[in-house]
N, C-alpha and C positions, 0 to 999 in steps of 0.2 A: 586452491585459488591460483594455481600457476600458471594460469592461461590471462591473469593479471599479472605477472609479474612482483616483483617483491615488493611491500610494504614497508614506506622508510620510516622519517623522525617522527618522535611524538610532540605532539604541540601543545596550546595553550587553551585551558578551560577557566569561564569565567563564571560569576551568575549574580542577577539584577532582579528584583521585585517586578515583576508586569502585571498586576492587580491581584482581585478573587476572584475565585469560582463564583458560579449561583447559591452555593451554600455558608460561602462567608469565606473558607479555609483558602489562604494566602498561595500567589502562585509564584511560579519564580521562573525566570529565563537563563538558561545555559548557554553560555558561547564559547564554542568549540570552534577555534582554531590552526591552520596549518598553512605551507610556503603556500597551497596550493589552492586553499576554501575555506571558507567561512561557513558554519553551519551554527539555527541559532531554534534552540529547542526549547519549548514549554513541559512544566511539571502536568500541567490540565491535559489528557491527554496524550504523552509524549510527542505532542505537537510539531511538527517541525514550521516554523515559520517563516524560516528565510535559510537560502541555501548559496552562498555566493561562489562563483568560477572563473577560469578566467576564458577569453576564447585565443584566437592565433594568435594577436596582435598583443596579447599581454594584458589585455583591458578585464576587466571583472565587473559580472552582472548576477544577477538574482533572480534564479530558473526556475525557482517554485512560486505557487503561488501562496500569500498568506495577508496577515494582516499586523499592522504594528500598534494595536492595541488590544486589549480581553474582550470587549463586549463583543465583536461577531464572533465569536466565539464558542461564547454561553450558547448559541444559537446556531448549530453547525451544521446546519441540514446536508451540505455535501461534504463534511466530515475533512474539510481543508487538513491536510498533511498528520492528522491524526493516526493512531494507531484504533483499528476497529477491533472488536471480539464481545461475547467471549466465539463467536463464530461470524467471521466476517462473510460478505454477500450474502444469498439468499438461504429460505429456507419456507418450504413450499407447503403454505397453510400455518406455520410457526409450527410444526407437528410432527414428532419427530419418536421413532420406536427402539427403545435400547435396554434387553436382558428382559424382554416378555413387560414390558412399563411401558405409556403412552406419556408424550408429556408434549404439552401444551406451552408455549412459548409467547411471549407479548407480539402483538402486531404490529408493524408500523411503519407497512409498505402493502397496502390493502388490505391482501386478506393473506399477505406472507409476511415474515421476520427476516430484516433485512442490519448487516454489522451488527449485530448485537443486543437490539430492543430496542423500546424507546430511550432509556439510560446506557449506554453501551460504553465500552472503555473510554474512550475518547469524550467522556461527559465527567471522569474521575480524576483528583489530584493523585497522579501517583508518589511516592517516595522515588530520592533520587539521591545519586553517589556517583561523583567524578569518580573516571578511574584512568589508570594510566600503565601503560604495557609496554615493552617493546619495540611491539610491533603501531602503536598509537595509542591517543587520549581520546576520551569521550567521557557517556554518560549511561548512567546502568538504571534505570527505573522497574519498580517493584510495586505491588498491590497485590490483597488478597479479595479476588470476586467469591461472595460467600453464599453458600448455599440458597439457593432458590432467586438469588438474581437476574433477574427477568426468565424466571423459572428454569433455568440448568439447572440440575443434580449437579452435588460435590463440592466443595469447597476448593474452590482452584487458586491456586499460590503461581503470579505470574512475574519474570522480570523479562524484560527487553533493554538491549544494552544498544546504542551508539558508538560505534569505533571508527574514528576518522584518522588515516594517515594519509602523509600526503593529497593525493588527489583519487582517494577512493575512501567510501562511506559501509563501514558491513551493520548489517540489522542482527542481532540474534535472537531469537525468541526462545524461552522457557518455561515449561509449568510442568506442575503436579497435581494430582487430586488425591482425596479422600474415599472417593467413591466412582464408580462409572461415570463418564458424563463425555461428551465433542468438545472440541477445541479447533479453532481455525483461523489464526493470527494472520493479520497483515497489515502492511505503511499503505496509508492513502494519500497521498502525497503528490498531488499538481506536476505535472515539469508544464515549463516553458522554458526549450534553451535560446530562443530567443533573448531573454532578460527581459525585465521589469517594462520597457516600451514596447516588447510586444506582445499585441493583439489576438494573436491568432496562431492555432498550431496544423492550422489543415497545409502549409505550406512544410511541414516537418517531412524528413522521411524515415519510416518506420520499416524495420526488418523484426520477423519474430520465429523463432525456431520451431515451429510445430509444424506438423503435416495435416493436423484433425483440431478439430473445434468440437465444443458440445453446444448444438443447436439449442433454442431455448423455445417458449410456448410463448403467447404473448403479453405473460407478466414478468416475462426471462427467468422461469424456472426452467431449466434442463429436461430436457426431453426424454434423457438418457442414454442417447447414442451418441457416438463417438463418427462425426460428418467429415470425411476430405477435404482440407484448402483447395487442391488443383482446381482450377475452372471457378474460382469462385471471384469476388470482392478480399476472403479472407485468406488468401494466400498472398502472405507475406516474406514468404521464404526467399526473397531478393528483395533489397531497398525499393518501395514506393510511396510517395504522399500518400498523405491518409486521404487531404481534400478530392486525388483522382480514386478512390476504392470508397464511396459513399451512398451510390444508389447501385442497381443493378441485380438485389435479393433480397427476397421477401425477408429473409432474416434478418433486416436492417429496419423494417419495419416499426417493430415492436419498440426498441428503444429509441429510435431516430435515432440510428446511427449505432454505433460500435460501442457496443456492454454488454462481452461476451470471453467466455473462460476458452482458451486455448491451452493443448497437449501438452507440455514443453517435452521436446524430445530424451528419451534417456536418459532419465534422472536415476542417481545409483544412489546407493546408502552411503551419506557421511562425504559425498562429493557435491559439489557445486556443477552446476550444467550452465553453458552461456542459456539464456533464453531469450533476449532480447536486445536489442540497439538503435537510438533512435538518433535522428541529426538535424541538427537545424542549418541548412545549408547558407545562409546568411551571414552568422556569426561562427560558422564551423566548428560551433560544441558538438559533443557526441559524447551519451551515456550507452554503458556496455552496464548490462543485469543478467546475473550470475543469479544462481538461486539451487535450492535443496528440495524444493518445491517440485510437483509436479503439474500445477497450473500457472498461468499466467491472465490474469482476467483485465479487459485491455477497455478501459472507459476513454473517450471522445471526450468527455466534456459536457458532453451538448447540452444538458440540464442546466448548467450553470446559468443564474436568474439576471444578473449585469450588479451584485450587490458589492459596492466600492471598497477596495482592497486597499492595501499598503501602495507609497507610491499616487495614491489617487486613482488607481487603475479602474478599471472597472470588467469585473468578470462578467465577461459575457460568453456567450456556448464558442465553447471550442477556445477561449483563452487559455486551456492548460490541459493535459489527458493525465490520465490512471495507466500505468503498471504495475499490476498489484501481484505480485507473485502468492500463493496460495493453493488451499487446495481446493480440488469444484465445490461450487454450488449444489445447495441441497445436497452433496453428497451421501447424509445420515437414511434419506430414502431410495438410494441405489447403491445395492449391493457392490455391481461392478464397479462403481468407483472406488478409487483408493482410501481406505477409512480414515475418518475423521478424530475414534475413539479414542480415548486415553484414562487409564485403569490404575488403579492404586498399584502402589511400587512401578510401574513408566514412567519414563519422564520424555515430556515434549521437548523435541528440539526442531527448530526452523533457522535456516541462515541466508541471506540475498547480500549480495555484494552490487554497489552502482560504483562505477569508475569515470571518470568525465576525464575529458581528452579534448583537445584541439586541433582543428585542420591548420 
């Protein structure tokens, strides 16, 4: 991570009751503090529900999108700042072959398996343990997804920890299995670095370090080829608004708009690769995403239904986009993608670094 630079003080964790799940079992909110951000996480989930920053002028807003109470929650159809699995994005017919076994997966994105199931991480209370390093404080959340959970194989033992110093947030993700089975962690997590009054993020500008995209069919399963940015809407490899890259390819068709896995260039083992930077040229925030990851799958928003948020807000298409660092979509049915597999005695590791900076 030295292309962030060093990681200072550790700061202050707090936690507050914010209701129940749909099953009764009590939730609680984490507030992790530092000089620099305010970030404020749920047990349901590892939710993240509010992320504060400051911008040039010293003033501090709230870039993500969320809610300040539990019921939209229970109800999370866009999976607001959630962590998804046990395989996030898609997975093409829920169907999926591993060690001569077919297995069958719930549906609940037609006739595909989309984050996880109909139950999927971001529907569970996890366990949760402040912790405090060095290098920062955060919060370490734990759960075991058990055997035939929206029908995976294995018994997966998962933690994702929260580590906020100063003015940079790292994800880490962990598991283990039992038995054969996928795994494909990711933060689903809104920006708006606008903050909390605004509207819209088609006025952002978005840089993403890939050269190639994986086209998609038009229920946005992967095609399986690996397409060129140049010449396209998807080349992003220099700052531009999202609002001016929106029409112009049929591959925009299918999702209205941009809900699509990109390359990230040279990603090495046990390194971080920048893969993305986005700015809101208004308030002159800017999030730098580092990641271990070899995808980055880049949602618009545009689904978002206008249902009323924290703030009074109201989400409407294109009020906040997805950076989901990860690995492709469907991958378990293309060979050539980078595997998704994880085997008794492995252990998963995943890491994304977001940095927030000021013009």
């Amino acid at each position: 991570m030295t292309q962030f630079g060093d990681l200072r003080r550790p700061g202050l964790v707090t936690s507050t009751p914010f209701g129940h799940a749909a099953d009764g079992r009590p939730v609680d909110m984490y507030v992790i503090e530092t000089d620099a951000l305010e970030m404020r996480v749920l047990t349901l989930g590892a939710i993240i529900t509010s992320l504060r920053v400051k911008d040039g002028q010293g003033g501090s807003a709230d870039v993500v999108l969320g809610h300040d109470r539990i019921e939209p929650y229970l109800h999370n159809s866009s999976y607001l700042g959630a962590v998804v699995g046990r395989y996030a994005n898609r997975i093409a017919r829920g169907r999926f072959d591993l060690d001569g076994v077919t297995y069958e997966l719930a549906k609940n994105d037609g006739d595909n398996h989309l984050h996880g199931g109909r139950r999927g991480f971001d529907q569970y209370v996890w366990a949760a343990q402040p912790i405090e390093t060095p290098d920062g404080c955060g919060i370490v959340f734990a759960r075991t997804s058990a055997a035939g959970e929206e029908h995976y194989p294995g018994t997966l033992r998962v933690r994702v920890a929260y580590l906020v110093s100063d003015n940079t947030v790292i994800v880490r993700y962990e598991a283990i299995t039992d038995m054969a089975t996928i795994v494909n962690l990711t933060q689903h997590t809104y920006f708006n670095l606008g903050g909390e009054t605004s509207r819209s993020t088609l006025d952002h500008e978005l840089t993403i370090h890939a050269d190639a995209f994986t086209p998609v069919d038009d229920t946005l399963i992967p095609c399986g080829e690996l397409a060129a940015v140049g010449g396209t809407p998807f080349d992003f490899r220099s700052p531009a608004t999202i609002g001016s890259r929106l029409e112009g390819h049929s591959q925009l068709a299918a999702g209205r708009g941009f809900d699509h896995n990109f390359v990230v260039r040279a990603v090495h083992a046990d390194e971080l690769t920048a893969a993305a930077t986005l700015c809101d040229p208004s308030s002159g925030r800017t999030l730098q995403i580092a990641t271990s990851e070899p995808g980055l799958q880049f949602y618009g928003g545009q689904l978002l239904d206008g249902t009323i948020g924290a703030y009074g807000r109201a989400f409407e298409p294109h009020a906040g986009l997805c950076l989901e660092t990860q690995h492709f979509p469907d991958s378990p049915n293309h060979p050539q993608f980078p595997t998704v597999v994880l085997r008794p005695g492995q252990r998963y590791r995943s890491v994304t670094a977001w940095r927030f900076t000021a013009r």
